[in-house]
Each structure stands twice: as structure tokens, then as C-alpha cells.
C-alpha positions in Angstrom: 78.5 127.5 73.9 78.8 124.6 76.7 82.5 123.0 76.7 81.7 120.2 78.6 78.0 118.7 78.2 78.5 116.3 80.8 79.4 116.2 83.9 79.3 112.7 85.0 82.8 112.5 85.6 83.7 115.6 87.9 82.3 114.0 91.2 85.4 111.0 90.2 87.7 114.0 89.7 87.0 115.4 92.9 86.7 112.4 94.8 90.2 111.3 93.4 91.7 115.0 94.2 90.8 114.4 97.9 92.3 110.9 97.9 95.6 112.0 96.9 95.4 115.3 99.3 94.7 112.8 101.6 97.8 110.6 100.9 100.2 113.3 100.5 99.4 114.1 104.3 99.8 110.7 105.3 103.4 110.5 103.8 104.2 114.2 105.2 103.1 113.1 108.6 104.7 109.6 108.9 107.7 110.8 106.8 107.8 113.7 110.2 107.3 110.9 112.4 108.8 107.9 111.1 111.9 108.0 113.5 109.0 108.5 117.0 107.1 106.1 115.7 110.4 103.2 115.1 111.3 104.3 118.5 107.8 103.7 119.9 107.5 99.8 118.2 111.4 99.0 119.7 110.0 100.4 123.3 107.1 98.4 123.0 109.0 95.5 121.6 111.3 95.6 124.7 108.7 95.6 126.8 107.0 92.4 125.6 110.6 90.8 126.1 110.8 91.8 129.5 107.3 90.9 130.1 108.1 87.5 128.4 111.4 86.9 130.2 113.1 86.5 126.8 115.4 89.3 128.3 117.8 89.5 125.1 
């Protein structure tokens, strides 16, 4: 006896599982490395000001 007689809508399934494996690292790994990252922009941001002579 076959449960399912199609299966049309497993590759969706699985593509859609991958998707939100994939965005659950993405959130781990900037929730990890928000603070570096913030720290990065402000760096880079200071440098453009120096580099602009809006000095602050």
C-alpha cells in the first residue's frame, strides 16, 4: 500500500529545508559576529573621515 502516490512536492520540501538550514547559520554567524562586524563599519567609517578631512 503506497501512502504517498506522488511525489512532486518532496524536491520543494527539501529545497525549502536547506533554505532555512541555510538561514539559521546566517543569523548564528552574524548574531556571533555582530559586535566585529559594527566595529569593523565604525573603523572604516573613521577612516573615510580622515581620508575626507571631515575629522569629527
Amino acid at each position: 500500500m503506497r501512502f504517498f502516490r506522488s511525489e512532486d512536492g518532496q524536491g520543494l520540501v527539501e529545497y525549502a529545508l536547506v533554505l532555512v538550514l541555510v538561514a539559521v547559520v546566517v543569523i548564528a554567524i552574524l548574531a556571533l559576529l555582530g559586535p566585529y562586524i559594527g566595529d569593523w563599519l565604525n573603523n572604516v567609517a573613521e577612516w573615510f573621515r580622515q581620508l575626507l578631512g571631515n575629522g569629527g
